[in-house]
TORKOL-4160 file (C-alpha; in steps of 0.2 Angstrom, whole numbers, padded with zeros to 4 digits, m for minus):
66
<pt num="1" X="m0090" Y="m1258" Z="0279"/>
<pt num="2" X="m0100" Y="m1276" Z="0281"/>
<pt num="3" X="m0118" Y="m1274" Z="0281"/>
<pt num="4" X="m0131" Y="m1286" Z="0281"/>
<pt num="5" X="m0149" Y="m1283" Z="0272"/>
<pt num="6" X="m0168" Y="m1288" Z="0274"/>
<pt num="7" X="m0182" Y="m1286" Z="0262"/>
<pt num="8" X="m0198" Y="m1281" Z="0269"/>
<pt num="9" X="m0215" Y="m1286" Z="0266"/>
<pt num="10" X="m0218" Y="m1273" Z="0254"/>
<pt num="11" X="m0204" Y="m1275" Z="0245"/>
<pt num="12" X="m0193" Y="m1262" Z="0253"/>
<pt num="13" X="m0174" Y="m1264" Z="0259"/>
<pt num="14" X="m0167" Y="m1262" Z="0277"/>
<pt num="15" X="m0150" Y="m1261" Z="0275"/>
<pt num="16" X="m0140" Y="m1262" Z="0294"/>
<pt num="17" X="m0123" Y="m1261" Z="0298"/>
<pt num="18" X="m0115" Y="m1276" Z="0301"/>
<pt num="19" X="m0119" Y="m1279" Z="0323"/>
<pt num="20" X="m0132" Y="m1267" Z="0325"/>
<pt num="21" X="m0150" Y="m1272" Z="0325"/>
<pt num="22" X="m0158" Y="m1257" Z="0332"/>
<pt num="23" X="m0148" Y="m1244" Z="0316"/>
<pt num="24" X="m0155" Y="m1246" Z="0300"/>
<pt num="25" X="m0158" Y="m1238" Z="0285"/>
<pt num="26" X="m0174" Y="m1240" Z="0273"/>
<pt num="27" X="m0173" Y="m1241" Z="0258"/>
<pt num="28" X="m0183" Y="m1242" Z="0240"/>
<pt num="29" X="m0179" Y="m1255" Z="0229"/>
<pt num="30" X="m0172" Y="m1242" Z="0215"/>
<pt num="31" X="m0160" Y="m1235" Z="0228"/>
<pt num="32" X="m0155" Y="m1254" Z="0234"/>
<pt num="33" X="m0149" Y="m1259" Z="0217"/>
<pt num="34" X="m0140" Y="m1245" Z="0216"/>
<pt num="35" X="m0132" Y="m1246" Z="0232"/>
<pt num="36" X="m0128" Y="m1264" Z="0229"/>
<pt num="37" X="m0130" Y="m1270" Z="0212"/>
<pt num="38" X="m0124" Y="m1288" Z="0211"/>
<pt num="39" X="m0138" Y="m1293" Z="0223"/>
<pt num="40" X="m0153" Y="m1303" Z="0214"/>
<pt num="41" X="m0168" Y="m1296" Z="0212"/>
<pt num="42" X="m0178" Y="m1311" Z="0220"/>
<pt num="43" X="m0165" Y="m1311" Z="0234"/>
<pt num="44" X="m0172" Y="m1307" Z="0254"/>
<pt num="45" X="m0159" Y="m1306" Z="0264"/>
<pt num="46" X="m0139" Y="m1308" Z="0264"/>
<pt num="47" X="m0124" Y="m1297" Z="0267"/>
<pt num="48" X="m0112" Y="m1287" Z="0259"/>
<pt num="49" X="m0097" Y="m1274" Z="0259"/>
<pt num="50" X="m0099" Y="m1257" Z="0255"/>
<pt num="51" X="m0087" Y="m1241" Z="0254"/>
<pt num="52" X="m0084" Y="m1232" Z="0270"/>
<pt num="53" X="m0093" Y="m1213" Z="0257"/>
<pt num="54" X="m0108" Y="m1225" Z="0254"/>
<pt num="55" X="m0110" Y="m1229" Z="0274"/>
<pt num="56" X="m0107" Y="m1211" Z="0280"/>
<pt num="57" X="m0121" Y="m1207" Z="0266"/>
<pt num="58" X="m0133" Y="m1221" Z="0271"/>
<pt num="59" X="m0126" Y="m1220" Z="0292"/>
<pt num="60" X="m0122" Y="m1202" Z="0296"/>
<pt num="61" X="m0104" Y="m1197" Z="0299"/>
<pt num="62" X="m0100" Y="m1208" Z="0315"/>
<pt num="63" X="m0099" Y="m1224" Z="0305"/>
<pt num="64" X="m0086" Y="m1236" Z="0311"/>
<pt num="65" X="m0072" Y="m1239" Z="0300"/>
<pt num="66" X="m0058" Y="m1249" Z="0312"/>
């Protein structure tokens, strides 16, 4: 599943799924780097792929997979 990411002001993740700006999930930055660890440290925003267990976990069970 594509999703793209954010950093917030305090140094926190919103990670979305790709299309949605209205569903996101917050999260620390401990949690992000595991989530996605080949993403900088001093990055802000960009987009990534992630396995469809990962966005269920992060998304709930109705997480597109077509």
């Amino acid at each position: 599943m594509n999703v793209y990411y954010r950093k917030t002001v305090v140094g926190w993740w919103n990670v979305y799924p790709a299309g949605s700006d209205d569903q996101f999930v917050n999260l620390n930055p401990e949690e992000f780097a595991e989530l996605l660890p080949q993403v900088s440290r001093r990055a802000f925003a960009g987009c990534a792929e992630i396995g469809v267990t990962a966005a269920r976990e992060l998304f709930g069970e109705e997480v597109w997979t077509a």
